[in-house]
ZAMIBA-389691 format. One record per residue (C-alpha): residue in one letter; x, y, z. Coordinates in pm, whole numbers, plus 32768, in hexadecimal, padded with zeros to 4 digits. Example, Ala and Ser with C-alpha at 12.3 -4.5 7.8 and 13.67 -1.06 7.14 Angstrom:
2
a84CE7E3E830C/s85577F9682CA/
end
This chain:
513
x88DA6D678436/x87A56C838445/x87426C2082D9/x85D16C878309/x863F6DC48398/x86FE6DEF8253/x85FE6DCD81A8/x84F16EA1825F/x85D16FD4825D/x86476FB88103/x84B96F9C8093/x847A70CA8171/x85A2718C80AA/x850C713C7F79/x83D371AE7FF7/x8455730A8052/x84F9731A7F0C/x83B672D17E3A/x831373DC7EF9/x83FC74CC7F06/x831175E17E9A/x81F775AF7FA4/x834D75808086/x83B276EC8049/x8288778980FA/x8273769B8217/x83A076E382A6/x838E778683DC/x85047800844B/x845578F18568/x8438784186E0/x82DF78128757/x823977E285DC/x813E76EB858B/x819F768D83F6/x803E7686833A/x804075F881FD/x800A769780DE/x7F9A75B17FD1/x800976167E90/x7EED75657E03/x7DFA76417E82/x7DC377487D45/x7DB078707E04/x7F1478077EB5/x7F8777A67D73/x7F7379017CE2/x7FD879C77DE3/x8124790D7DD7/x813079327C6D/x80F97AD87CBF/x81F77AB17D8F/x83187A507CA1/x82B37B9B7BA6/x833B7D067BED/x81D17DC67C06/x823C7EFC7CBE/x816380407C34/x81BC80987AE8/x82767F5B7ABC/x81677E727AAC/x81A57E337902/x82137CE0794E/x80F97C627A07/x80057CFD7902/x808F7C3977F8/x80957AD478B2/x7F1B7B3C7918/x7EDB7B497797/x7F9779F577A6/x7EE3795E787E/x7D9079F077B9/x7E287958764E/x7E7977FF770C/x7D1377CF77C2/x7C7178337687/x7BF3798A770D/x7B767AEF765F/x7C6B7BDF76DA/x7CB77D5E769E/x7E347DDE76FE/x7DF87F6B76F8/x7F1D806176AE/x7F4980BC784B/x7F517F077846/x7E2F7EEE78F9/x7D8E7D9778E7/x7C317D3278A4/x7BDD7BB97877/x7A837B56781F/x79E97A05785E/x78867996782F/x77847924793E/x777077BC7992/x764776D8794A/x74FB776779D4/x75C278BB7A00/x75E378FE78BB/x74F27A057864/x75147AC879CD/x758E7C2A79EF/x77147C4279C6/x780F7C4B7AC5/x79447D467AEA/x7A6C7CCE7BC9/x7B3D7DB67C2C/x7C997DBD7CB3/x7E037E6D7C6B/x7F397DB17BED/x80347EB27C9E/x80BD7E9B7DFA/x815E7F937EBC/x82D17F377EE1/x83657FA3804E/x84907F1780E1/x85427EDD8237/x865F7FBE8257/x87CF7F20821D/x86C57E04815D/x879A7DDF7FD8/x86657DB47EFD/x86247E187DCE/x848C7DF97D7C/x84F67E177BE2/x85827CDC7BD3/x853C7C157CFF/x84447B007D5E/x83BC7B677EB4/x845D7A797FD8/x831279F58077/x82CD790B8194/x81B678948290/x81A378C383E8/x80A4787984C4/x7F92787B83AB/x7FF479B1832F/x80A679FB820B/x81FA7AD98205/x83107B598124/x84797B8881DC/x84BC7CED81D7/x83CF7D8880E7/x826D7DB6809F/x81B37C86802B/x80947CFC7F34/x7F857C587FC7/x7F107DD17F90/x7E4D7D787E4A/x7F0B7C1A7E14/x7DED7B8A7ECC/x7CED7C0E7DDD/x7DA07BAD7CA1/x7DF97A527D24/x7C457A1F7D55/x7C147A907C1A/x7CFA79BB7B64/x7CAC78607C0E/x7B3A78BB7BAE/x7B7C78FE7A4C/x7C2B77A27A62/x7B1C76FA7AF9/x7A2F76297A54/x795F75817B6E/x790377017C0E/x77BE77A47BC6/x77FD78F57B45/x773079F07A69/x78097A8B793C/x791A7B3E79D3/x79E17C3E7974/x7B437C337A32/x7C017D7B7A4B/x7D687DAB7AC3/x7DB67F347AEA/x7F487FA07AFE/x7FA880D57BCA/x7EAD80BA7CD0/x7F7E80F57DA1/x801282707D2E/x7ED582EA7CDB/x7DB082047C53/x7E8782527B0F/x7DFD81007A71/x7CC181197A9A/x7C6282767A31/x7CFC820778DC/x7C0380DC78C5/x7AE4812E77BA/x797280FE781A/x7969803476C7/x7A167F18775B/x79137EC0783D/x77917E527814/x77767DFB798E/x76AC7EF97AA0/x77297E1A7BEB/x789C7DEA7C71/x79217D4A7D5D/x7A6F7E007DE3/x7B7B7D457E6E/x7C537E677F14/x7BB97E7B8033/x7AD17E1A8142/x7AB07CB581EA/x7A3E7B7D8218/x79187BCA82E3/x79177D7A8282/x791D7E158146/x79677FAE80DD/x785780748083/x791881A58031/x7A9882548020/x7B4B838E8010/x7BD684427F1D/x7D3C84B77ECA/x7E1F85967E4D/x7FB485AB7E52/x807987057E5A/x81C8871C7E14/x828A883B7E6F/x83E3888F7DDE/x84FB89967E59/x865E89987D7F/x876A8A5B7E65/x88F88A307DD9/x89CF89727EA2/x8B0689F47F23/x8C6289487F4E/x8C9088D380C8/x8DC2884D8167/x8DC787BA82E2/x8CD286C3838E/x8B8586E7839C/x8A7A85C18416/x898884DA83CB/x8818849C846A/x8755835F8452/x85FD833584DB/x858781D984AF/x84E080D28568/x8367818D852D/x827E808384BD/x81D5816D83AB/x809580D482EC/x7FA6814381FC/x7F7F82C081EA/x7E17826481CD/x7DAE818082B3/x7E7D819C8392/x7EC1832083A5/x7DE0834684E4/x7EBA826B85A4/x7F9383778615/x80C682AA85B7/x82298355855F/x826F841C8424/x83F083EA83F8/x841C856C8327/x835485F68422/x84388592854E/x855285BD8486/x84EC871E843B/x84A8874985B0/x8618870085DA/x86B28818852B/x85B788F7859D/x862888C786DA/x87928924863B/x86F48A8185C3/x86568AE986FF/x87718A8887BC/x88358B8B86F5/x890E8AAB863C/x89288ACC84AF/x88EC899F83F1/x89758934827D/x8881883D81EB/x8958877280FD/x8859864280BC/x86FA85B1812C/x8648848680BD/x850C84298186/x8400834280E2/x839382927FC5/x821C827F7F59/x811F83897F9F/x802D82887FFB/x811082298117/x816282B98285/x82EF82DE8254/x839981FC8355/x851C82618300/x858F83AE82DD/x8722842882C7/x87BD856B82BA/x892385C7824D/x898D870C82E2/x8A9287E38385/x8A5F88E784C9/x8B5B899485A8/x8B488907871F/x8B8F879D8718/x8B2687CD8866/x89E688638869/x894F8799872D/x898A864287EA/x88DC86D58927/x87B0876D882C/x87AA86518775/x876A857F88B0/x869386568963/x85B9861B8823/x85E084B3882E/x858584AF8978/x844985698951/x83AD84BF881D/x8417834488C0/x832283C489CA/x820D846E88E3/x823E831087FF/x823782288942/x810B816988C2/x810181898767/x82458151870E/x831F80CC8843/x8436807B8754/x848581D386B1/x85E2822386C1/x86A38382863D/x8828834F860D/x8937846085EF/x8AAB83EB8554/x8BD784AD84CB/x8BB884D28347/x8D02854482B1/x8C4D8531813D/x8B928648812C/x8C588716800F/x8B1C87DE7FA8/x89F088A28083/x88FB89A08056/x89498AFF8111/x88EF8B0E826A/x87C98C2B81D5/x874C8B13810B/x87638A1281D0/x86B18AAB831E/x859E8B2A8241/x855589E481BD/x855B895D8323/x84688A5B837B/x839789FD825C/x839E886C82A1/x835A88CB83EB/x81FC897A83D9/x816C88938284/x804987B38322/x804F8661831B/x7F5D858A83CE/x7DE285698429/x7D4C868C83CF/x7BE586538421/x7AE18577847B/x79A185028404/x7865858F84FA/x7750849F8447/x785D83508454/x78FC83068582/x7A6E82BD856A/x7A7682F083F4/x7B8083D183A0/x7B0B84EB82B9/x7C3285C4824F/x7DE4858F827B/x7EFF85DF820A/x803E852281CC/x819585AE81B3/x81F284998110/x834D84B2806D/x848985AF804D/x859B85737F6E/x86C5862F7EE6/x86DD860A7D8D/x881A86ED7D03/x87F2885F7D99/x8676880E7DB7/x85C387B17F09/x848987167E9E/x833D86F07F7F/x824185F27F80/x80CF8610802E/x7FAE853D7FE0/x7E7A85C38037/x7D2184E58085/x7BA9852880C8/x7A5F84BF8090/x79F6861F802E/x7A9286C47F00/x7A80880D7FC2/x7B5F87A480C2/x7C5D87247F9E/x7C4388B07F1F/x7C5089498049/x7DAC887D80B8/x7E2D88B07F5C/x7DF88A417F6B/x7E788A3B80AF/x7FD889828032/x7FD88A747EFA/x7FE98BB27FEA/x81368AF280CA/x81C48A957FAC/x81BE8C167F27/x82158CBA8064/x83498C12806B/x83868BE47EF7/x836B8A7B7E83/x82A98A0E7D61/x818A89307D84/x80BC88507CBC/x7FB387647CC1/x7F7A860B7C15/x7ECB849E7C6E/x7D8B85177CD8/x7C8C84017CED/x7B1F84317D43/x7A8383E27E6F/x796182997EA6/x7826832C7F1C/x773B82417FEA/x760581DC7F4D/x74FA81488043/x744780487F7B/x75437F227EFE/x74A77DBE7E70/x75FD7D327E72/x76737DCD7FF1/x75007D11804E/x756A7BE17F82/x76C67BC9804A/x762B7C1F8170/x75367AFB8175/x764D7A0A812C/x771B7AB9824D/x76307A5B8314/x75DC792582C4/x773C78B382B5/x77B879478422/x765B799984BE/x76EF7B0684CA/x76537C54841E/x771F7CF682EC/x77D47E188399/x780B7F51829B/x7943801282A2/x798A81918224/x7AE3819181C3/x7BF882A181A5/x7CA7820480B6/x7C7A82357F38/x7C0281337E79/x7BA280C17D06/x7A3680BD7D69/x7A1A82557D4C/x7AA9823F7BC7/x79C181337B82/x787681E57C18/x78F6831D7B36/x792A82297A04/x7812816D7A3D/x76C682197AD1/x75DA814C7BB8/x76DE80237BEB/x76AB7F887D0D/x77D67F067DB0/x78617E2A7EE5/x798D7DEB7F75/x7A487CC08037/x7B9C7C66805A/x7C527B668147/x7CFA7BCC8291/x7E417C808252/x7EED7D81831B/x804B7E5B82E7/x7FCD7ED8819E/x80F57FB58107/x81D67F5D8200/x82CA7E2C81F3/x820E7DB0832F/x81047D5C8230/x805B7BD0826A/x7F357B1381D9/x7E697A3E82B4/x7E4C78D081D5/x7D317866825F/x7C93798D8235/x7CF179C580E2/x7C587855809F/x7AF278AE8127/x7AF379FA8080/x7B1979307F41/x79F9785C7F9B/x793C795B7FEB/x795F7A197EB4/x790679037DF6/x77AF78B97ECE/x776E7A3E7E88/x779479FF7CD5/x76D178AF7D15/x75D479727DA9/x75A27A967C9E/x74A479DC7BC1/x73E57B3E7B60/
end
């Protein structure tokens, strides 16, 4: 081998080696990608990697609170850790900013943790397994947590900086936004002296959300024995749906994996066939449109359930067409079963999966396209002799949350199950007059030569707990382009992510009242 050559290549090794980190997400192992670097340098990269490598599913996000404090303690910051371990870190305005009205920034530390099936993963302990491709950032196989990791990553390269104009800021990082809003309805009003917040949960680059929905979750509970069961029975897998978020995507008529599932045995029952329901586990988060469902059970016609079963397959792959081309509902032999419900049970709680709503439920008449009321059958699991039901509910009118809440009460009574509410979160209301939506408006447009647009969201956000917390706050939103929140589909645009950043801090440069 030439000398030179030698030389060259063993430079170029070193190279890789000394930048093994930046290495990691430039790799590009999928045909057709263009790498894009992404410069570890860059703060707002910086900490998103750093999210990356801590466990911060809802309701484990303890970890992450405590190297937030960390972080406060080593840059020399006022902090307050609450008992839920929220996160508030206060910093003072820069020079010339110093006396201006105070800033809240706003975003949540949890993530929503969703998984490919067959993916071994366990979001407790693992760092997530991230790369870029094609500008856009990934994580093989589960969800990435751009979905608020962008908004806490902003927030800590500004309380880093020292060269960005800012006036005092006060930093907060909610847990369990995700299940509920849990975090921030425990935040006290004392904490905070600012009456204008910028939310980074939603929104845009070049729109921001002027109001959301609010929620509630209902879970509904029958315990039947189980009685001994020898012989073969079956399993059915539907998989392949792309699900999404059961807010903003919910409209999309896209595939709800216990609903076809459900559909399935149905078609059992009215075929005349008795069913034995030995297991069911369908879904994970209410906050999520379930993309795997599976059912253990036995029947009597080997026969006629394959032909059912396909006839049903057949039918939804041509309902689901173009939303979700890839759905795909699987019967096998199952010699495990060694425990069902009787076929009573089990056909009445077919008939009662069967007829629960889940879906769009209305929409708005003032707002075109904006979703005003759904439900989401979100999740049911077996747990012992228990079947337990999951349905999160979401509207931008609270009487729309009652009226679909009475309405589950009087199912869940006809055919005996308990039910019971929890997570409710309030709703965002729009307000018409905004100096900070005309302030990031004016820089919108001076930046892209483009008018603000406004968005009405479905989704539930933090914004509706703060307006209750703190009356007359005005408050904008933006957030970088992202899509697949919820899902492990879920990317971050980089670029994006770096003009968001830039634009946030033109928007605190510009607050000088």
């Amino acid at each position: 081998m030439d000398c030179k050559n030698f030389v060259k290549k063993r430079n170029n090794f070193q190279n890789v080696l000394k930048a093994n980190e930046n290495k990691r997400y430039n790799r590009n192992q999928r045909k057709g990608g263009t790498p894009m670097t992404m410069d570890l340098n860059e703060r707002i990269f910086y900490y998103f990697n750093e999210l990356t490598k801590i466990p911060h599913g809802s309701r484990n996000e303890k970890q992450l609170s405590d190297w937030l404090v960390q972080f406060a303690k080593d840059h020399g910051l006022r902090w307050i850790q609450d008992e839920m371990n929220n996160v508030i870190i206060y910093k003072a305005g820069t020079a010339g900013l110093e006396k201006a009205g105070a800033v809240i920034l706003q975003a949540h530390m949890d993530m929503v943790c969703e998984k490919e099936a067959g993916v071994d993963f366990d979001f407790e302990t693992q760092a997530l397994n991230t790369y870029v491709e094609d500008g856009w950032l990934k994580a093989r196989g589960t969800t990435l947590g751009a979905d608020d990791g962008v908004g806490v990553a902003m927030m800590l390269a500004l309380l880093e900086a020292d060269q960005k104009p800012h006036p005092p800021l006060e930093c907060v990082f909610t847990v369990m936004e995700e299940i509920g809003l849990n975090g921030a309805q425990g935040l006290k009003k004392d904490y905070f002296t600012a009456k204008r917040m910028i939310n980074m949960d939603c929104g845009g680059e070049d729109k921001t959300v002027v109001s959301t929905a609010g929620g509630l979750v209902c879970t509904m509970t029958m315990v039947r024995p189980q009685e001994k069961f020898e012989g073969s029975g079956w399993k059915l897998t539907v998989s392949g749906l792309k699900g999404g978020h059961s807010g903003s995507n919910i409209d999309k008529e896209l595939g709800n994996a216990n609903k076809i599932a459900v559909r399935c045995l149905r078609e059992l029952v009215k075929n005349e066939l008795e069913v034995w329901i030995a297991d069911w586990d369908g879904g994970n988060k209410d906050n999520a449109i379930p993309r795997d469902c599976w059912i253990r059970f036995a029947s009597q016609d080997s026969r006629k359930v394959q032909k059912c079963v396909e006839q049903v397959a057949e039918q939804v792959k041509a309902e689901l067409k173009a939303s979700d081309p890839d759905v795909a509902i699987t019967l096998e032999a199952d010699s495990s079963i060694s425990a069902v419900y009787s076929a009573q049970d089990s056909k009445a709680f077919i008939n009662f999966i069967t007829i629960l709503p889940s879906g769009l439920r209305a929409k708005s008449m003032a707002i075109p396209g904006l979703t005003w009321a759904s439900e989401n059958l979100a999740s049911i699991k077996r747990r012992g002799s228990s079947l337990i039901v999951t349905i999160s509910m979401r509207s931008a009118q609270k009487s729309w949350i009652e009226k679909m809440s009475d309405e589950l009460t009087i199912l869940a009574g006809l055919y005996g199950w308990t039910c019971s509410f929890a997570n409710g979160y309030p709703a965002w209301d729009y307000c018409e007059k905004s100096a900070m939506r005309q302030k990031l408006a004016a820089l919108v447009q001076q930046k892209t030569g483009k008018e603000l647009k406004t968005e009405a969201g479905h989704g539930g956000t933090e914004c509706g707990v703060f307006c209750e917390m703190i009356p007359g706050i005005d408050i904008v939103t933006i957030v970088p382009e992202a899509s697949g929140a919820h899902t492990p589909q879920e990317k971050l645009n980089l670029a994006s992510f770096k003009r968001t950043y830039d634009l946030l801090c033109e928007l605190l440069a510009s607050l000088e009242d």
